[in-house]
C-alpha positions as CSV (number, residue, x, y, z in Angstrom):
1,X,14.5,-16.1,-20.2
2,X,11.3,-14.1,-19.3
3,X,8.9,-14.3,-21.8
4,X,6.4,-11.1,-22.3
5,X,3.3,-10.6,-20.8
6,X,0.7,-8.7,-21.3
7,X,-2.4,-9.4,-18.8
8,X,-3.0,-10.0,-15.3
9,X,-3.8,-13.7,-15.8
10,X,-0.2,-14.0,-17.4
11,X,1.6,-12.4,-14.9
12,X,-0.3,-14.4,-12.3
13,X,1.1,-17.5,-13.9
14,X,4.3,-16.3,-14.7
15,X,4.4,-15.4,-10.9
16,X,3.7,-18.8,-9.8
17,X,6.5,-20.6,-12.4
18,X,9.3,-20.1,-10.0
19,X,11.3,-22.9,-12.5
20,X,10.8,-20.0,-15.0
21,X,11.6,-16.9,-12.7
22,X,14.5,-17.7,-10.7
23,X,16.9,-18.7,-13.7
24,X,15.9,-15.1,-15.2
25,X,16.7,-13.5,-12.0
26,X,19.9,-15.3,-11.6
27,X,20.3,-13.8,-15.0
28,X,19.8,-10.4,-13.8
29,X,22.2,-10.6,-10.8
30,X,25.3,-11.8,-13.0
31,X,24.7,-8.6,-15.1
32,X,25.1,-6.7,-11.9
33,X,27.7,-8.3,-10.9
34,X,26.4,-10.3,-8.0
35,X,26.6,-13.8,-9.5
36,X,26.4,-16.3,-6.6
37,X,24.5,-14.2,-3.8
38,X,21.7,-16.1,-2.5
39,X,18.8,-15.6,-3.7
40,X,15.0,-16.5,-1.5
41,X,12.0,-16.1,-2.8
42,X,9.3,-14.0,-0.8
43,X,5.8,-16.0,-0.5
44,X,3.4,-13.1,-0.5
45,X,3.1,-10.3,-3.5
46,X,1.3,-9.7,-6.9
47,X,4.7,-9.5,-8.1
48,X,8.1,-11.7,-8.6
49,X,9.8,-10.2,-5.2
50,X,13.4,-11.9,-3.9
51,X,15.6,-11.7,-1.1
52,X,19.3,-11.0,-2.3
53,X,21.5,-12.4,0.2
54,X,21.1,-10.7,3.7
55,X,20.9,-6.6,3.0
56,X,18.6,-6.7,-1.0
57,X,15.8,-7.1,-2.2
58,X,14.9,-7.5,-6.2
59,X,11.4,-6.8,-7.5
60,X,10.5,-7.6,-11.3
61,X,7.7,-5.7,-12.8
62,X,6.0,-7.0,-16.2
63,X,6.3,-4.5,-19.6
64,X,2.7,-3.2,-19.0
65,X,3.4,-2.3,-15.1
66,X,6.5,-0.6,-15.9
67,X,5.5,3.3,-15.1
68,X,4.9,1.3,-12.0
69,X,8.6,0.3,-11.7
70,X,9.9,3.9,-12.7
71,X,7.5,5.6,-9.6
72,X,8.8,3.2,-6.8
73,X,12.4,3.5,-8.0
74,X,11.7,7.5,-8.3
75,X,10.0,7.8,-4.7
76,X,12.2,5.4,-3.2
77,X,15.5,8.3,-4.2
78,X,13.5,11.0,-3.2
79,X,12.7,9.1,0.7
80,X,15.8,8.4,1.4
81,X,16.5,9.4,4.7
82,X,13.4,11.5,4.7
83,X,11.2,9.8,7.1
84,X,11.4,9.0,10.7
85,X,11.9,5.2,9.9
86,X,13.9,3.9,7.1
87,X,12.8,3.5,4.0
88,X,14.4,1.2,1.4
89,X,17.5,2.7,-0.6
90,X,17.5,2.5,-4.3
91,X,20.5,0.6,-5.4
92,X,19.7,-0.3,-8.9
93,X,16.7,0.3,-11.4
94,X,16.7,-0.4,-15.2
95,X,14.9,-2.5,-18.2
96,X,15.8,-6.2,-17.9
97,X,14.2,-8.5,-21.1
98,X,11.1,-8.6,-23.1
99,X,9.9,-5.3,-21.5
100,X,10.5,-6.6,-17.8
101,X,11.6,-3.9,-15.4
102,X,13.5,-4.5,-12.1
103,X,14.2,-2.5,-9.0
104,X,17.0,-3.3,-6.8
105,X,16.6,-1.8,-3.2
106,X,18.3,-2.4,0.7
107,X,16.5,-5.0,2.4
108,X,14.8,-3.4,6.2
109,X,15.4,-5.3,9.2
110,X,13.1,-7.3,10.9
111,X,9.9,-8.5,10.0
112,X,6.2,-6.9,9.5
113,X,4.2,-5.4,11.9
114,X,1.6,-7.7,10.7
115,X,3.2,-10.8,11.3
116,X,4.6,-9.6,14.8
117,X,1.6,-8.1,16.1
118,X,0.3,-10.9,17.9
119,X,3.8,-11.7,19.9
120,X,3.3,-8.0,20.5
121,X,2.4,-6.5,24.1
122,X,-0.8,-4.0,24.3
123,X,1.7,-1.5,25.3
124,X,4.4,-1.9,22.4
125,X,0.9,-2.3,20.3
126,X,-0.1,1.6,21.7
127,X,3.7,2.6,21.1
128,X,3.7,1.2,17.2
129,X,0.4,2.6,16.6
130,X,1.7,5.9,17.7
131,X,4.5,6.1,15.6
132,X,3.1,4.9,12.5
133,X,0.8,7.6,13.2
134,X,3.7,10.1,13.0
135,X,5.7,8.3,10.2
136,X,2.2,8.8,8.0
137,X,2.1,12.7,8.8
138,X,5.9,12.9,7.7
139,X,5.1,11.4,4.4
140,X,2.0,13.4,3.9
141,X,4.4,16.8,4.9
142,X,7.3,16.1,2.2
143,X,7.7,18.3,-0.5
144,X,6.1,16.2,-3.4
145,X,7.2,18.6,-6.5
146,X,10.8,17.3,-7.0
147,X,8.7,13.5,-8.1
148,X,7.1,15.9,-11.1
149,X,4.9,13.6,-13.5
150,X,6.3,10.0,-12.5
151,X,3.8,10.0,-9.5
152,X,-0.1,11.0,-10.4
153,X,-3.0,11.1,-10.9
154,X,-2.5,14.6,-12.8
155,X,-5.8,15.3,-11.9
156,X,-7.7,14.3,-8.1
157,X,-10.9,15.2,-8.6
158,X,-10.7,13.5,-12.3
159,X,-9.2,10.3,-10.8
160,X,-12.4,10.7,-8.1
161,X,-14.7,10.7,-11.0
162,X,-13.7,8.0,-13.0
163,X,-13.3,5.8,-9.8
164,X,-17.2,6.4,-9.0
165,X,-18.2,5.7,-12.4
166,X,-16.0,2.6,-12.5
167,X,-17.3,1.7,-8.8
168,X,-20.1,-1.1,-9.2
169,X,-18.4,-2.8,-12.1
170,X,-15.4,-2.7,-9.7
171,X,-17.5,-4.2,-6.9
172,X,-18.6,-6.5,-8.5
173,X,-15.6,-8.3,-10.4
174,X,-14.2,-9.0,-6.6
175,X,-17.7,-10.8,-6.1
176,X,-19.4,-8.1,-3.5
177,X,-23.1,-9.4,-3.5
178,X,-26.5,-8.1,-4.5
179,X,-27.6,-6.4,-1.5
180,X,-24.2,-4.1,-0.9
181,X,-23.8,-3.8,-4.4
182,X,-26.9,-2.0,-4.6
183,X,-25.9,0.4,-2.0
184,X,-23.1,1.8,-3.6
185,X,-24.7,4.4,-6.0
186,X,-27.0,5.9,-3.1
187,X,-24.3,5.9,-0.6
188,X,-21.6,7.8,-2.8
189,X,-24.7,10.0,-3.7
190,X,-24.6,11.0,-0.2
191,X,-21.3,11.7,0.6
192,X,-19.6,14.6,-1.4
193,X,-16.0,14.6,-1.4
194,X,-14.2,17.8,-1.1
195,X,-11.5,18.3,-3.7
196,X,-8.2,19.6,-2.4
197,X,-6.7,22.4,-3.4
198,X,-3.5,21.5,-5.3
199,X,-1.4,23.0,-2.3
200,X,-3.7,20.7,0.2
201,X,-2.2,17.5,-1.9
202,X,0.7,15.3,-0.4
203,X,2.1,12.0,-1.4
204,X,0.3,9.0,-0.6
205,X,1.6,5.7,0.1
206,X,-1.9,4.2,-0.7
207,X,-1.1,0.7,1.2
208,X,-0.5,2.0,4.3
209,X,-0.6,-1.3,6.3
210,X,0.9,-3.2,9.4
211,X,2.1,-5.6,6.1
212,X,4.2,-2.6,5.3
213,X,5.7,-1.7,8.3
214,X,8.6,-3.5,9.9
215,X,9.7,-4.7,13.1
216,X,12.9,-6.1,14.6
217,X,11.7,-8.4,17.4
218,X,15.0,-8.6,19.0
219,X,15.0,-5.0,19.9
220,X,11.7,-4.8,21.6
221,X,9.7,-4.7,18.6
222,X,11.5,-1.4,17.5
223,X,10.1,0.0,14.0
224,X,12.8,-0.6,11.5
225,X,10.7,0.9,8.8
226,X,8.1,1.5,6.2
227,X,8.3,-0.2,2.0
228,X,6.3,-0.9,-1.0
229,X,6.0,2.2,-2.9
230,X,4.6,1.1,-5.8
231,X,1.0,2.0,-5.8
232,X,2.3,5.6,-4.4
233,X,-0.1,8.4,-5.7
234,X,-0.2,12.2,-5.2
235,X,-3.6,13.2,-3.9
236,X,-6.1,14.1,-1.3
237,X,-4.6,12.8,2.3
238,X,-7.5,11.0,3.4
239,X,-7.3,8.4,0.8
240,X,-4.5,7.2,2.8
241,X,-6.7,6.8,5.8
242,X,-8.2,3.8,4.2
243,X,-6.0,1.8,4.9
244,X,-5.4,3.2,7.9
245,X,-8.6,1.9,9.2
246,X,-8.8,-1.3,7.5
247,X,-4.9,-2.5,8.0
248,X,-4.2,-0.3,11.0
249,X,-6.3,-0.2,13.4
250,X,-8.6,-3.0,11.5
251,X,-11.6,-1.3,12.8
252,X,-10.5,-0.6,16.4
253,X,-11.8,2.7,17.4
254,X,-9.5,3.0,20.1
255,X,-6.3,2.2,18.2
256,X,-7.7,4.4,15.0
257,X,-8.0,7.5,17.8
258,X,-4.3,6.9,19.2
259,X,-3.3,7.0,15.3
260,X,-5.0,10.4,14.4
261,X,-3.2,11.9,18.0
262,X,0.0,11.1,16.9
263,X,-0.8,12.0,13.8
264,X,-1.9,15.4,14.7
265,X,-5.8,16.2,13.1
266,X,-9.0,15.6,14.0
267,X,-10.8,12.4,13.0
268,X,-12.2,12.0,9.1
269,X,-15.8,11.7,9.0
270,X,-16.1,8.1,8.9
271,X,-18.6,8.3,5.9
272,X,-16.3,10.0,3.5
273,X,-13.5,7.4,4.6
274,X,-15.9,4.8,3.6
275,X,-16.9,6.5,0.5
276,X,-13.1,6.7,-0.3
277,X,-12.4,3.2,0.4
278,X,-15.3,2.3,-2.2
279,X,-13.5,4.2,-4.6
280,X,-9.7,3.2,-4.0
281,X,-8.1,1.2,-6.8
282,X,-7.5,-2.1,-4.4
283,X,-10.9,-2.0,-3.4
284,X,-12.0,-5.4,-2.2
285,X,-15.2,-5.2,0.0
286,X,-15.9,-9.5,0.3
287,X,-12.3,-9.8,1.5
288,X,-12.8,-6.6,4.0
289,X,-16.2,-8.3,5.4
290,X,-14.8,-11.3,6.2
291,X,-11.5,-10.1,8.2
292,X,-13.0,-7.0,10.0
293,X,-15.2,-6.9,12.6
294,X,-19.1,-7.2,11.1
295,X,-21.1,-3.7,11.5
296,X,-24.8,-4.2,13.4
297,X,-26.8,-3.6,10.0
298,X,-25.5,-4.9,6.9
299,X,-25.7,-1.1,5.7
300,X,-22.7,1.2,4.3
301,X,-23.5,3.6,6.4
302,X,-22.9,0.9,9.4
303,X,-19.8,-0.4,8.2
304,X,-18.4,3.4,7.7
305,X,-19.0,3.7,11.7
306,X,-17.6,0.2,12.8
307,X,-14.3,0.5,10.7
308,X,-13.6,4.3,10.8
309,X,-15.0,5.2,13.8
310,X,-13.5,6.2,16.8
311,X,-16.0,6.5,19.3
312,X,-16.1,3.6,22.1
């Protein structure tokens, strides 16, 4: 069936050999006794990810992303029924073959903000924006103890560090250029990041995104959810503001201050947002450029203003 893999590059391939995936997860579904459900693959994702017949979903995860697997199955038990949308219920989460891991999770209804947002009227838009605003404060106000170890980093300031030591090389292997490359030292220089104290810590989704919020368009765009728990992390709660910015409100200043009122705080400075989002694990600056709107110097300092501001 699966064969092992050990490195990005393999699982990359192994994601794109659907003649080799979908007999392994048709495998996995007669050992859990749903032999003969239909099974769809999902086009987007780093990872194997299938439609079970009308209510699941099945995720694989390769050997070395494993403590991956164990934290979404963990955080998706202890969300249930938690939040103010659905999250995904845990049905089923074990080992599978070769060190490949699977979860087995309810499927939400509808489709993703992202894909509905441009059928979506300015004032459904304002509505959405508002309570993903709200949804984000409910998650960041759970009680994260009962997760333990499975969900880190053990230490934030730690994980801080080693992300700004790691940041040019980072930077670089996504192909940011010279000039904005050369910022990055100076720029994280100047902005100091406070370090929470450990009661000032919540759970983070880390992928906060319109990708990863859904919709039923049949029900006047209701939100029918949040998923993709996966990269969760426990840690300061502006980190999830990243993506907040960038996926969100995608550098709209007026749609980033709705989010923060519903949310209930005051705004981030922009700079430490744009010093976090320099230092967050998916980090991908070139992609970020090209999608979002351009700042009026090519300057960190600019960009921080145009996609975390939310003046004007």
């Amino acid at each position: 069936m699966l064969p092992s893999v050990d490195t990005n590059d393999e699982l990359n391939a192994m994601v794109a050999d659907e003649a080799l995936l979908r007999p392994a997860c048709q495998d996995l579904l007669d050992q859990l006794g749903l032999t003969g459900v239909p099974l769809i693959r999902f086009d987007d994702g780093s990872l194997p990810v299938y439609a079970v017949g009308e209510d699941m979903v099945l995720k694989l995860y390769p050997g070395f992303e494993a403590a991956e697997s164990v934290r979404e199955a963990r955080v998706l038990h202890h969300l249930w029924g938690q939040l103010p949308v659905p999250t995904p219920r845990l049905i089923a989460a074990d080992q599978y073959k070769n060190g490949w891991r699977y979860v087995l999770m309810s499927r939400l209804p509808g489709t993703s903000l992202a894909q509905a947002w441009p059928r979506i009227a300015p004032l459904d838009r304002d509505r959405l924006i508002s309570q993903a605003g709200e949804v984000l404060a409910a998650l960041h106000e759970l009680d994260h103890k009962p997760l333990g170890t499975t969900v880190g980093p053990p230490d934030w300031g730690r994980f801080l560090q080693r992300q700004r030591e790691d940041a040019v090389r980072h930077h670089r292997s996504v192909g940011l250029a010279g000039p904005w490359l050369e910022q990055i030292p100076e720029f994280l220089d100047a902005v100091p990041l406070p370090v929470p104290d450990r009661s000032e810590l919540t759970l983070l989704h880390t992928e906060f995104m319109r990708e990863h919020l859904t919709v039923d368009p049949r029900d006047g765009f209701r939100m029918t959810g949040l998923f993709d728990f996966e990269p969760a992390m426990i840690g300061d709660p502006a980190y999830d503001f990243v993506s907040v910015g960038l996926y969100v409100s995608r550098g709209q200043p007026r749609l980033l201050r709705r989010f923060y009122q519903a949310y209930g705080r005051e705004p981030y400075d922009p700079y430490q947002l744009m010093a976090h989002t320099l230092l967050h694990v998916y980090s991908d600056l070139p992609w970020y450029l090209r999608e979002l709107p351009p700042p009026p110097e090519p300057r960190l300092d600019a960009l921080a203003e145009t996609w975390f501001g939310t003046e004007g």
